[in-house]
Residue, then its C-alpha position, 0 to 999 in steps of 0.5 A: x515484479x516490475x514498479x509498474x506491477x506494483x503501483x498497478x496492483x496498489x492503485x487496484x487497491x485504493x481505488x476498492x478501499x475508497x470506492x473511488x479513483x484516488x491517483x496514487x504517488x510515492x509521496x501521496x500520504x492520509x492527509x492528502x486523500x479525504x476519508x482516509x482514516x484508521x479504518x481506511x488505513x488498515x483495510x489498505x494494509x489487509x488489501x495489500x497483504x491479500x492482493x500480493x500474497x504476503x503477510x507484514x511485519x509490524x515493524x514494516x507497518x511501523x515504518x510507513x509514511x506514505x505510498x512510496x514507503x507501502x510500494x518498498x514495504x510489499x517489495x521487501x515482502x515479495x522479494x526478500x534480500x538474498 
């Protein structure tokens, strides 16, 4: 999967979760999208997970700070280290 898949596929998805167009950055995070609250961030985690076909550690979703941190999370997911 290419950065561009992957940006493509998380954009499809905040754009569903927020039913909205939210233009998404690496460095994009909660307090810069309006209504993005607990129950946003989870329904973009379960999202995520359904929309690549993988299934998160806690400590993956521990780490995350922004977009940017989402994109590597669903890499290491998709394509675990050899």
């Amino acid at each position: 999967m290419t950065d561009n898949d992957l940006y493509a596929g998380l954009q499809t998805i905040f754009n569903t979760v927020f039913r909205r167009a939210v233009p998404i950055t690496p460095e994009l995070t909660a307090k810069d999208v309006p209504g993005w609250d607990s129950f946003r961030y989870i329904s973009i985690i379960a999202a995520t997970e359904e929309h690549f076909g993988i299934k998160f550690l806690d400590t993956d979703i521990d780490d995350l700070r922004n977009v940017g941190d989402l994109a590597e999370a669903v890499k290491r997911r998709v394509q675990p280290p050899c």
